[in-house]
C-alpha positions in Angstrom: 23.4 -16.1 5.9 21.0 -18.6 6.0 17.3 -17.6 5.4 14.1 -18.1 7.5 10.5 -17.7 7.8 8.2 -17.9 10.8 4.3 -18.0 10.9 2.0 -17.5 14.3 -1.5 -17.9 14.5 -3.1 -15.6 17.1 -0.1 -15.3 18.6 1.0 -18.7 18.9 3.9 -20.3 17.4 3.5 -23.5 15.4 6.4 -25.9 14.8 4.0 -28.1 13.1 3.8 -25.4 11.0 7.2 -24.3 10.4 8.1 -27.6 9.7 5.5 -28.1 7.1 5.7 -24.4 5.6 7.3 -24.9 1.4 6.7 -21.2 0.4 6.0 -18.1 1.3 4.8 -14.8 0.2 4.3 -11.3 1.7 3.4 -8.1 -0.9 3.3 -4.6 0.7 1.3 -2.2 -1.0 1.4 2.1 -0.9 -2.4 2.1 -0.5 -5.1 1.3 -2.9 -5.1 -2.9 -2.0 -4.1 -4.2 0.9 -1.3 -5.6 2.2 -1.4 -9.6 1.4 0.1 -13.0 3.2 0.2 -16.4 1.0 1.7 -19.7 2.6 2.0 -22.8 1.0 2.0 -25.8 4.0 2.8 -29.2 3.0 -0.3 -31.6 3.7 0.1 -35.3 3.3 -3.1 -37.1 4.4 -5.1 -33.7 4.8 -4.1 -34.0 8.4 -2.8 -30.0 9.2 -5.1 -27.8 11.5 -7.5 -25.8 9.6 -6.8 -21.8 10.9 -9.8 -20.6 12.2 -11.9 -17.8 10.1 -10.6 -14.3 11.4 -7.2 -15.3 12.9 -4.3 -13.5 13.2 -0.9 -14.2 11.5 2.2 -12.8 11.7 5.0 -13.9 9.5 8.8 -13.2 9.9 11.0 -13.7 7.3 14.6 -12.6 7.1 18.1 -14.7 7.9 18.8 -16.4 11.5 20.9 -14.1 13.6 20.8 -11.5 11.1 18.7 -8.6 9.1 14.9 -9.7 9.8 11.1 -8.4 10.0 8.0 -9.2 10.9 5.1 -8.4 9.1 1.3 -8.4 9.8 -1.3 -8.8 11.6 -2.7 -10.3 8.5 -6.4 -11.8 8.5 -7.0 -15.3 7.3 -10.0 -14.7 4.6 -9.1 -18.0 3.2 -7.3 -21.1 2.6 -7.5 -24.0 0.4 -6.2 -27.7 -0.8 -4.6 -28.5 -4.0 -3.0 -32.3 -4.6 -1.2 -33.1 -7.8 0.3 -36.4 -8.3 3.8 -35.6 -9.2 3.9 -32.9 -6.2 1.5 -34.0 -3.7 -1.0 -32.7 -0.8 -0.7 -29.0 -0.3 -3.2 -26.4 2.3 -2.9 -22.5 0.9 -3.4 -19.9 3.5 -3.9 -16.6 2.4 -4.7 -13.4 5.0 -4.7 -9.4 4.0 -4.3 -7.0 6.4 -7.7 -5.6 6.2 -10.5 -7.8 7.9 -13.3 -7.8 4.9 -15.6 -8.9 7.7 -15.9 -5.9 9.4 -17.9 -3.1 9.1 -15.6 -1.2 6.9 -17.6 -3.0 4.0 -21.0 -1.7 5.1 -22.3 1.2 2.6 -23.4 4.1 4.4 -24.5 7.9 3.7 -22.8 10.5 6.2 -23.1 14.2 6.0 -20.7 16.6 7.9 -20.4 20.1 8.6 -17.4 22.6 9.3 -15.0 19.9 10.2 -11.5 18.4 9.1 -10.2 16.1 7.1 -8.8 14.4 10.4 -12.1 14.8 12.0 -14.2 12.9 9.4 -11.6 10.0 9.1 -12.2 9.9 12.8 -15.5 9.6 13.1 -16.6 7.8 9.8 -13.4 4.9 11.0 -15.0 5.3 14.5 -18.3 4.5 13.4 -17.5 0.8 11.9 -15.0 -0.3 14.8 -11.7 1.4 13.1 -9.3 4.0 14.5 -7.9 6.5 12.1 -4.4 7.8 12.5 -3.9 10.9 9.9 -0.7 12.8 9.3 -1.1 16.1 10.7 -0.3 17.4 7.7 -3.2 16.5 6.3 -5.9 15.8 9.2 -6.3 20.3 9.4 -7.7 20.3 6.2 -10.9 22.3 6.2 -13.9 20.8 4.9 -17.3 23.3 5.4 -19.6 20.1 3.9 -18.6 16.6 3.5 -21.0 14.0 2.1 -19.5 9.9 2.5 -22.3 9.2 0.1 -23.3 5.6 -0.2 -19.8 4.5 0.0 -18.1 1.9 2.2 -15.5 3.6 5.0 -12.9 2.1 2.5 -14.3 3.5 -0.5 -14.5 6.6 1.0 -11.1 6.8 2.5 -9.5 5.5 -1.1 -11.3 8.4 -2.8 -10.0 10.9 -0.4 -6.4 9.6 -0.7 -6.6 10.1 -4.3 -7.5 14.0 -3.7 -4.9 14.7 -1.1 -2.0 12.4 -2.4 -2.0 10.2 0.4 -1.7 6.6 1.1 -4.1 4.6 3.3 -2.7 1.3 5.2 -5.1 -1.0 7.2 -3.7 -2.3 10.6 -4.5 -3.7 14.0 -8.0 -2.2 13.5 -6.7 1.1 12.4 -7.0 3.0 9.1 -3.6 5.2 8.6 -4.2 7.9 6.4 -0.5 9.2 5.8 1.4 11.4 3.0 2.1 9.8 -0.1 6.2 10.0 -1.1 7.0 11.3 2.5 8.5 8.1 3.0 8.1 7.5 6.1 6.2 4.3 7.9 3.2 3.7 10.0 5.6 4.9 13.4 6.3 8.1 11.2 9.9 7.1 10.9 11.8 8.3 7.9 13.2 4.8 5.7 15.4 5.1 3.4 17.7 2.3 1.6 20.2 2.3 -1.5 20.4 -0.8 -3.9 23.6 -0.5 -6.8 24.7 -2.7 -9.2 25.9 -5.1 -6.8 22.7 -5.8 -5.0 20.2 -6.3 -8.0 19.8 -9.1 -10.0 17.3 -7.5 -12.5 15.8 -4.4 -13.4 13.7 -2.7 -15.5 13.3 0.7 -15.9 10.4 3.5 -18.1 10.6 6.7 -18.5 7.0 7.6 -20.3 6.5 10.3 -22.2 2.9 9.2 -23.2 1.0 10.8 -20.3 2.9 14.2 -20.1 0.5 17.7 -19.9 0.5 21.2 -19.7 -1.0 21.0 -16.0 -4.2 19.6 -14.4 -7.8 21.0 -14.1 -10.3 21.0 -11.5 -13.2 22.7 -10.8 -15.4 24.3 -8.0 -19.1 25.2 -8.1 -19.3 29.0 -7.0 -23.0 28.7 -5.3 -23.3 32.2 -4.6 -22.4 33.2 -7.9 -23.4 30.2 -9.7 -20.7 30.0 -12.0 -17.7 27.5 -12.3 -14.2 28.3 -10.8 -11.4 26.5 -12.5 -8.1 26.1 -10.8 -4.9 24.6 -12.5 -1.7 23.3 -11.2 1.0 23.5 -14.2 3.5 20.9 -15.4 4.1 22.8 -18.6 5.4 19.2 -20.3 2.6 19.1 -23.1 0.1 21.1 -25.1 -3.2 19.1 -23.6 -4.5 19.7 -20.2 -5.6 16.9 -17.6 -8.4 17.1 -16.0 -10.3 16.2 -13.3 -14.3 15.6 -14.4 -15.4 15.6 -10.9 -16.8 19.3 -9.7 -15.4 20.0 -6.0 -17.4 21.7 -3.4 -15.0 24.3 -2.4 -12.1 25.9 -4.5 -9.8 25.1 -2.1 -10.9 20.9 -2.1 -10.6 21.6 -6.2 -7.4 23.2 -6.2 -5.7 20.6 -3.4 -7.1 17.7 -6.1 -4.9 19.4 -9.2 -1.7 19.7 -7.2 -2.3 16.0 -6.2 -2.7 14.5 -9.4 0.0 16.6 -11.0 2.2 15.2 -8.2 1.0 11.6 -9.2 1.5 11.9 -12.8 5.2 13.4 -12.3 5.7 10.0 -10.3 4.3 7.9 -13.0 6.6 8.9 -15.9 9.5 7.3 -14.2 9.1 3.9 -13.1 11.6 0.7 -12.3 11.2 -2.6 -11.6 13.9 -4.4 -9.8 15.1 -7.9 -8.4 17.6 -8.1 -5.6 20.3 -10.9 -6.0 19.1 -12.1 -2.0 16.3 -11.2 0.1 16.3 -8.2 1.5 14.2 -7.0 4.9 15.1 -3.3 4.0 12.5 -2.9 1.3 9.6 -1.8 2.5 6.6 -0.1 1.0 7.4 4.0 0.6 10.8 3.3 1.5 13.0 6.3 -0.3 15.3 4.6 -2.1 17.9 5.3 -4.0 19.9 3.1 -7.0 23.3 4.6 -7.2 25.6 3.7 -10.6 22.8 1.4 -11.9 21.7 4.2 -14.5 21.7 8.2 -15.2 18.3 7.8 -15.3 18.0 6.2 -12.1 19.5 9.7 -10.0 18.0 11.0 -7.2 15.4 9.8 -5.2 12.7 7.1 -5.7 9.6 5.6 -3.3 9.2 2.3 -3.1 5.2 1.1 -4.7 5.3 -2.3 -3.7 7.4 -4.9 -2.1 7.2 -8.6 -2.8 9.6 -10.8 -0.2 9.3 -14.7 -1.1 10.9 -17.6 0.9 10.9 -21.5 -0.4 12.1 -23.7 2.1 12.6 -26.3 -0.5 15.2 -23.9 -2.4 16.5 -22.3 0.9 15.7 -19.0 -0.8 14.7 -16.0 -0.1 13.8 -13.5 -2.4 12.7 -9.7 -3.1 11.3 -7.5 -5.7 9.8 -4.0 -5.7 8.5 -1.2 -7.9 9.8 2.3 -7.4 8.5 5.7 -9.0 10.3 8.9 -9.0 9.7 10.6 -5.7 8.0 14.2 -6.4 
C-alpha cells in the first residue's frame, strides 16, 4: 500500500501543491476544540502562492487505490515561513474547521421562553450565519427560560454540551450538536472499528481511581418555595460526593446535568492511548472501537476522543494515533 495525501484550495486541486507538500497533519476532536489541518509546503525562494484568508481546504489522506478519506472543510486562519539552514525554506498552513471570523465570536445576551433545547440552538446558530443540526434525542428538551448571557454562540453551545453529554462539531457553516458516546458521525451513521495486537504499535493504557465518588450533585432554585432542590445521580464508587456549583433553573435542567457528568467521569477512569503500526482511515473521532486480546482491561467497548493521522512525503509514511475512553 502506498500512502497519499491530497490538499484543495476552494475546491481546486493543486499539483504545485502536492508536489511541494513534506508533512501533514489532520487531528479530529469529540467537541470542546475544533477540528484542526497543519501542512508543511516546501518553499525554496519564497515563491509558493500565499492561500487567501478564509479559504477552503480539503485534505485526503489515505493509500492510492485503497482505504482513504477526506477531511474538512477546514478554514485557513493562518500560515507562516520558517527557513533553517541545514533544512531549508518552508510555508506552514494551518486551517480549523470553525471560521473564527464569523459571527460565532460575537458576545451576545439572548433570553428565551418555553422553548427547546433544539429550538435555541436553532435560533441562537441562526442569528450569527450558522445552522444547527441537534440529535433528536436531545433537541425536545424543555427549557421554560433560557438566558445565552453575554456568551459567544460557541461559548454557549460548549456550556450546553457539557450539561447534556453531548459533543458539538463545526462544519460547512453548521454547528452539530449530537450525543456524546453514541458513536455515531455527523450523517448519523453508527462507526465502529477493532484494532488487536497486530495493528498497534504502541499503547498506553489508565485505569484511575483518583476521581471515583459516591454520585454527583446538582441543584435547582425552587422560586415558589424559595428553597433549594438537590438532585443526585449515584456512582456509589467513593465516600465524597461531586458536585456541580452552578444552581440550575429547573430541577429537571439540574438533574439532566448530574446524570451527565456522572456519565463523563465513568468515561474518564479508563483511558488508552494508542499508535497503529500504519495509517489507518478508520479512526475517526467517536468511533466505537474495540481492542480485542490487547488487555483484560481493554474489554468491551471504547469511543474514540481524538484522532491524529500524519503523512511525510519525505518518509513515505503515514501515521495514526488516538485516545479512547470507556464508552458509558
Amino acid at each position: 500500500m502506498i500512502p497519499f495525501c491530497t490538499l484543495t484550495f476552494d475546491g481546486a486541486d493543486s499539483g504545485l501543491v502536492t508536489s511541494h507538500l513534506i508533512t501533514a497533519t489532520v487531528t479530529l476532536e469529540s467537541g470542546g476544540e475544533p477540528d484542526k489541518v497543519e501542512a508543511k509546503l516546501a518553499d525554496p525562494g519564497a515563491k509558493l502562492p500565499r492561500p487567501r484568508e478564509g479559504a477552503k481546504i480539503l485534505c485526503t489522506i489515505g493509500y492510492k487505490g485503497g482505504n482513504q478519506r477526506t477531511h474538512g472543510p477546514f478554514t485557513v486562519d493562518q500560515y507562516g515561513g520558517s527557513f533553517e539552514e541545514d533544512d531549508g525554506e518552508y510555508l506552514t498552513i494551518t486551517g480549523t474547521s470553525v471560521d473564527f471570523r464569523s459571527g460565532a465570536k460575537n458576545r451576545s445576551t439572548q433570553s428565551h421562553k418555553d422553548t427547546t433545547l433544539g429550538e435555541i440552538l436553532q435560533k441562537e446558530a441562526g442569528a450569527e450565519g450558522l445552522s444547527a443540526i441537534v440529535s433528536p434525542a436531545l433537541a425536545s428538551f424543555p427549557y421554560p427560560h433560557f438566558m445565552r448571557g453575554e456568551k459567544s454562540v460557541m461559548q454557549m453551545v460548549q456550556e450546553l454540551a457539557e450539561v447534556h453529554d453531548a459533543i458539538e462539531k463545526y462544519k460547512d457553516g453548521a454547528v452539530y450538536f449530537l450525543a456524546r458516546a453514541a458513536g455515531l458521525d455527523l450523517a448519523g451513521n453508527l462507526l465502529s472499528h477493532s484494532l488487536g495486537r497486530d495493528a498497534l504499535k504502541a499503547w498506553n493504557w489508565t485505569r484511575n481511581f483518583r476521581n471515583t465518588y459516591a454520585g454527583v450533585k446538582a441543584s435547582a432554585r425552587d422560586h415558589d418555595k424559595g428553597k433549594r432542590k438537590v438532585k443526585k445521580a449515584p456512582l456509589s464508587k467513593g465516600d465524597a460526593w461531586y458536585e456541580i456549583r452552578k444552581e440550575f433553573p429547573t430541577e429537571a435542567l439540574a438533574e439532566t446535568a448530574a446524570a451527565s457528568k456522572a456519565k463523563q467521569l465513568t468515561r474518564a477512569e479508563r483511558q488508552i492511548d494508542f499508535t497503529c503500526k500504519c495509517g489507518d482511515p478508520d479512526v475517526l473521532e467517536q468511533v466505537v472501537m474495540s481492542f480485542p486480546g490487547v488487555s483484560p482491561e481493554l474489554a468491551g467497548s471504547w469511543i474514540v476522543t481524538q484522532a491524529v493521522h500524519e503523512f511525510d512525503a519525505d518518509a513515505e509514511a503515514y501515521n495514526t494515533s488516538g485516545t479512547a475512553e470507556m464508552k458509558g
